[in-house]
C-alpha positions as CSV (number, residue, x, y, z in Angstrom):
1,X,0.0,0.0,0.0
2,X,3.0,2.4,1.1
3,X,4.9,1.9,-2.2
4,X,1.4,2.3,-4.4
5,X,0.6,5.3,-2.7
6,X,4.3,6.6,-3.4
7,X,4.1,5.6,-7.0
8,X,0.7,7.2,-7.4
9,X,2.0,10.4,-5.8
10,X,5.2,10.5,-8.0
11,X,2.8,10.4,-11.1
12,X,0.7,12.9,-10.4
13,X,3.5,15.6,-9.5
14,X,5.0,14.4,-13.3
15,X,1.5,15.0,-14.6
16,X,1.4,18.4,-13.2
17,X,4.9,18.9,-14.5
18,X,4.3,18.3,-18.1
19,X,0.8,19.7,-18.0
20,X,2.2,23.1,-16.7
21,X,5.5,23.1,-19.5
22,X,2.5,22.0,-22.5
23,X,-0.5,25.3,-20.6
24,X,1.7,27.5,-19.0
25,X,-0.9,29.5,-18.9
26,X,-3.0,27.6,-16.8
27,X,-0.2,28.2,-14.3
28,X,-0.3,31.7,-14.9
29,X,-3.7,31.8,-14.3
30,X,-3.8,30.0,-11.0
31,X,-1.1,32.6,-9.8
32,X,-3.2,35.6,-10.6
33,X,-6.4,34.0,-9.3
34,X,-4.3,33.3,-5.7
35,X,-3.0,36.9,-6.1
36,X,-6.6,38.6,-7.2
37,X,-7.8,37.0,-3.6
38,X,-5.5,38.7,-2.0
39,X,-6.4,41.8,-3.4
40,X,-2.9,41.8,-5.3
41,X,-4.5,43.2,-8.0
42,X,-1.5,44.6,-9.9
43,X,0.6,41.7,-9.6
44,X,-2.5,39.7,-11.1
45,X,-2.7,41.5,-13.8
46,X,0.8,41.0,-14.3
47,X,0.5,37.2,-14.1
48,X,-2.9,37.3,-16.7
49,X,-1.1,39.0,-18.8
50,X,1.8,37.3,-19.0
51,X,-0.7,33.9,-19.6
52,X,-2.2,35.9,-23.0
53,X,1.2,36.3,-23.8
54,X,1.3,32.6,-23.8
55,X,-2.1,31.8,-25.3
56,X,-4.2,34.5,-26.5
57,X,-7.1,33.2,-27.0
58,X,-7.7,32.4,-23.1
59,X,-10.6,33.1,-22.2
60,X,-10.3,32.5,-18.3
61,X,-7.0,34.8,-18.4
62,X,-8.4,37.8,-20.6
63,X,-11.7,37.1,-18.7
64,X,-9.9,37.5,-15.4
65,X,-7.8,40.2,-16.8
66,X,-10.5,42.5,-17.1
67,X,-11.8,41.8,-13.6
68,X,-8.4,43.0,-12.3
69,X,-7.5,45.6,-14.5
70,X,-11.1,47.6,-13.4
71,X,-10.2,46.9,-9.3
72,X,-7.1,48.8,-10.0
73,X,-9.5,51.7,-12.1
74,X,-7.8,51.5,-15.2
75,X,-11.4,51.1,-16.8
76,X,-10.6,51.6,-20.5
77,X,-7.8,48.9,-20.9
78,X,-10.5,46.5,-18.7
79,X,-13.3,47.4,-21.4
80,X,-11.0,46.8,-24.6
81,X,-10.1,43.2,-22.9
82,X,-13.8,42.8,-22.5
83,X,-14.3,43.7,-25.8
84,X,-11.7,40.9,-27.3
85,X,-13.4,38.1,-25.6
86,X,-17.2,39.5,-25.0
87,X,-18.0,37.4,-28.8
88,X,-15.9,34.5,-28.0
89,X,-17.8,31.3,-29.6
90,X,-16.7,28.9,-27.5
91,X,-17.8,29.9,-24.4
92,X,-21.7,29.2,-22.8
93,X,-24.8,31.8,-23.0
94,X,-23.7,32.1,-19.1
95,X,-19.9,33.2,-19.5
96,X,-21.2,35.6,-22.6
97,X,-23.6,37.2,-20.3
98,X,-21.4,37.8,-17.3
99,X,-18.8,39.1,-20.3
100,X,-21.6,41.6,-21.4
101,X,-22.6,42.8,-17.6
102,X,-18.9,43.4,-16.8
103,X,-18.2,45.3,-19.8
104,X,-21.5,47.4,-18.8
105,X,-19.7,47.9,-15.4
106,X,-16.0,49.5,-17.2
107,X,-18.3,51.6,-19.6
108,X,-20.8,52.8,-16.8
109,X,-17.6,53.7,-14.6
110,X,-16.5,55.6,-18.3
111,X,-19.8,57.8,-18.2
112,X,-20.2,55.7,-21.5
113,X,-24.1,55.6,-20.3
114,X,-25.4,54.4,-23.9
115,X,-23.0,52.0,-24.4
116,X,-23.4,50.5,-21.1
117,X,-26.9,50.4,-21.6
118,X,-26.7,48.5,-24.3
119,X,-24.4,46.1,-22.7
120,X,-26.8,45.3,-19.5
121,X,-29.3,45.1,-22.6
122,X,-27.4,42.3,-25.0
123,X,-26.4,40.2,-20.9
124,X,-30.2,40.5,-20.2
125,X,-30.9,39.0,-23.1
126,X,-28.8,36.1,-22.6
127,X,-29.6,35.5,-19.0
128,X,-32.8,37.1,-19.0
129,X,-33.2,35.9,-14.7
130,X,-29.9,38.3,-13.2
131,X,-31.3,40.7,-11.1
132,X,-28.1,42.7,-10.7
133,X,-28.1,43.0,-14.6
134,X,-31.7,44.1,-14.5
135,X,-31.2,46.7,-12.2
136,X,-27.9,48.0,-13.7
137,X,-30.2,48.3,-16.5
138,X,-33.0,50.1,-15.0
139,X,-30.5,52.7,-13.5
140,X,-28.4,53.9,-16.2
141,X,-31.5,54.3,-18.4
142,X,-33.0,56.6,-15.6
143,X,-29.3,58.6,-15.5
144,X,-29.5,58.6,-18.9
145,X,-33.5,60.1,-19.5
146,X,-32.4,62.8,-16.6
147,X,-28.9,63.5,-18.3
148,X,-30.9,64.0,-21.7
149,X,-33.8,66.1,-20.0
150,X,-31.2,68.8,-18.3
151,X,-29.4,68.8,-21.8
152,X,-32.7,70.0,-23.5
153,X,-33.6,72.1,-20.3
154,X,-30.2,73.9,-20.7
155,X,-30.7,73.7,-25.0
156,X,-34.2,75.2,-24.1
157,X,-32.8,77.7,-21.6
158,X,-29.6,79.0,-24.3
159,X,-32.6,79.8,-26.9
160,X,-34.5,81.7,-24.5
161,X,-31.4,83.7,-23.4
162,X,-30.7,84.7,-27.5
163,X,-33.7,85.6,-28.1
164,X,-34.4,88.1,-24.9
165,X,-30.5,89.4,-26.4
166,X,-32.0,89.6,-30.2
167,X,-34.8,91.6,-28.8
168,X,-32.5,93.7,-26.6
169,X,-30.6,94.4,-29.2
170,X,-33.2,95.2,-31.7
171,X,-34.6,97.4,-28.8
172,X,-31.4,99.7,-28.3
173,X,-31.0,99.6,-32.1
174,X,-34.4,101.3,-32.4
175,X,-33.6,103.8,-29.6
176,X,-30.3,104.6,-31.3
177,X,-32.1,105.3,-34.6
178,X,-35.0,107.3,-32.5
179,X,-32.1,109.3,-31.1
180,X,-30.8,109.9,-34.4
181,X,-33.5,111.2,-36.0
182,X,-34.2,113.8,-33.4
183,X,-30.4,115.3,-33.8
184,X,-31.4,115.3,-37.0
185,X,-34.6,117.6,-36.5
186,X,-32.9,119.7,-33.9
187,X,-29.4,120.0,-36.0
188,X,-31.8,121.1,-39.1
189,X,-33.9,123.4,-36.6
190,X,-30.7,125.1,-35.0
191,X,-29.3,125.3,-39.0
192,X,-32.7,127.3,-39.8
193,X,-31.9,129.6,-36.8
194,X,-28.9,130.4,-37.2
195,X,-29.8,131.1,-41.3
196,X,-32.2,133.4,-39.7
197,X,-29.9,135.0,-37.3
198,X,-27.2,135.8,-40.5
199,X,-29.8,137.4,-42.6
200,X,-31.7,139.3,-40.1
201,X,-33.6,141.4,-42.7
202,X,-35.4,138.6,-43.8
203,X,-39.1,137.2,-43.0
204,X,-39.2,133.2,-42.1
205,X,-39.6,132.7,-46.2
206,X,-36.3,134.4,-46.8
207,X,-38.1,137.8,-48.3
208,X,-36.4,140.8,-47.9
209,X,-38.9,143.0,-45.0
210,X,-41.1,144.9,-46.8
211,X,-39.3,148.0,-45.0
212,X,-36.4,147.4,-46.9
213,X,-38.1,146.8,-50.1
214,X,-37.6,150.5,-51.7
215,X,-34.1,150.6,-50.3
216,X,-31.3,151.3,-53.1
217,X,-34.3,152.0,-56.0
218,X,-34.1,155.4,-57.5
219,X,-37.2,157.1,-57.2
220,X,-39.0,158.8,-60.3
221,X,-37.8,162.7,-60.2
222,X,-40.4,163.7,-63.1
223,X,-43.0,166.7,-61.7
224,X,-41.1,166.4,-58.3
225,X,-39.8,170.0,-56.5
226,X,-36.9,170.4,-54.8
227,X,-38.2,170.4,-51.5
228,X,-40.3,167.0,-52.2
229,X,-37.1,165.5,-53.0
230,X,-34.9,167.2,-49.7
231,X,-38.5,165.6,-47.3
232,X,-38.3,162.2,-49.2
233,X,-34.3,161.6,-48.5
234,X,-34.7,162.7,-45.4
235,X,-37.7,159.9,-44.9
236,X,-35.4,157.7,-46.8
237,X,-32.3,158.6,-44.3
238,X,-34.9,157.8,-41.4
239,X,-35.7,155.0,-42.5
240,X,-32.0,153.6,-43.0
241,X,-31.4,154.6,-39.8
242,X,-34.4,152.4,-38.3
243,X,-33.1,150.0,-40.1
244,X,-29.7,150.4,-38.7
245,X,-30.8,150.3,-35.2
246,X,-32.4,147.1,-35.8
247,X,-29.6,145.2,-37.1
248,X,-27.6,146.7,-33.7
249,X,-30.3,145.1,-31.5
250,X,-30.2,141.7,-33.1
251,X,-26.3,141.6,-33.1
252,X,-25.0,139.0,-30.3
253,X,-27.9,136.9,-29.8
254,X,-27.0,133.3,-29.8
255,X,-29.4,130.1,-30.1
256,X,-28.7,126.9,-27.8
257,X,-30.0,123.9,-28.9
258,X,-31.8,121.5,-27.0
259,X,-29.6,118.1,-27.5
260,X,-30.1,115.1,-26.1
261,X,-26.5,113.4,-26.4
């Protein structure tokens, strides 16, 4: 019985030698799985990778990659790996379904809410019974209906704000052009009074005063005496000197306009 037993024993550590130099990465494997326990989880990835390296097509290794690559955060290199071995024909509807909620998990932690969606979608429909999955679900399409109702609150909220500025705008245009237009009035009203103030013997239609109207016109001397002439030049001397006194009295007046600047 001793030397069976001894026999037997000497076997199996043979078998486990060749097995481990023909899968090295089942080795490699089993170290990261020890080392994942033990929340080692950069030395596990380590040891996954290094049991790709060996056989890429692994599923257990890229499958437990993942796991370890999003305890240690690094989310996008965990959701790539996912991503290599989510479609993998081999495996059951079971492994393809945990695949597709773990890569939800990277993608959520991503703020990639539609992807991950569809993710906890494409595991529910392969194990339509996990609860987590369905709540997963549930969840990031409630974050994702509030995410899109503030983003159309705010679009709703930006189109409210140009068009109160377009109307502003449009508002103190129209004041600037009201304001215009009156310096225009008061510039043309001041130009008219000051017309007025340079040619002072003049009604408001430009005439000459009627006063002045005989001024400078030689008068008929036919059947006139002497003494008619002598009274009218002296009228006509009066009258100049009316005229005269006028002009002095108007002199120095200035016109302020009313402006509204």
């Amino acid at each position: 019985m001793g030397k069976k037993l001894i026999f037997t024993t000497i076997f199996a550590l043979i078998a486990s030698f060749l097995s481990a130099q023909n899968l090295p990465e089942r080795g490699l494997v089993r170290k990261g799985n020890r080392q994942f326990g033990r929340e080692r989880y950069e030395r596990s990835v380590d040891s996954y990778t290094r049991a790709l390296e060996a056989a890429p097509g692994c599923f257990e290794a890229g499958y437990n990659l993942s796991n370890a690559l999003f305890r240690s955060e690094r989310y996008d290199k965990a959701e790539q790996t996912l991503k290599n071995f989510v479609t993998d024909s081999t495996r059951t509807a079971k492994e393809h379904a945990d695949a597709y909620y773990n890569l939800g998990n990277t993608q959520f932690m991503q703020q990639k809410l539609q992807e991950a969606l569809e993710s906890y979608r494409n595991s529910l429909r392969l194990n339509p019974e996990d609860m987590e999955a369905k709540y997963n679900y549930a969840y990031t399409k409630k974050l994702l209906e509030q995410q899109q109702q503030q983003q159309q609150n705010q679009e709703n909220q930006e189109n409210q704000d140009n068009k109160e500025q377009q109307q502003n705008q449009q508002g103190q245009n129209d004041q600037n052009n009201q304001d215009s237009q009156e310096n225009q009035d008061k510039n043309k009203d001041n130009q008219e009074q000051n017309d007025q103030n340079k040619n002072p013997d003049q009604d408001q239609n430009g005439k000459p005063d009627k006063e002045e109207q005989g001024e400078g016109q030689q008068q008929p001397q036919g059947g006139i005496s002497p003494q008619e002439r002598e009274a009218m030049l002296e009228a006509i001397q009066a009258q100049e000197d009316k005229t005269q006194e006028k002009v002095k009295e108007k002199q120095g007046v200035v016109v302020f306009g009313n402006k509204n600047w």
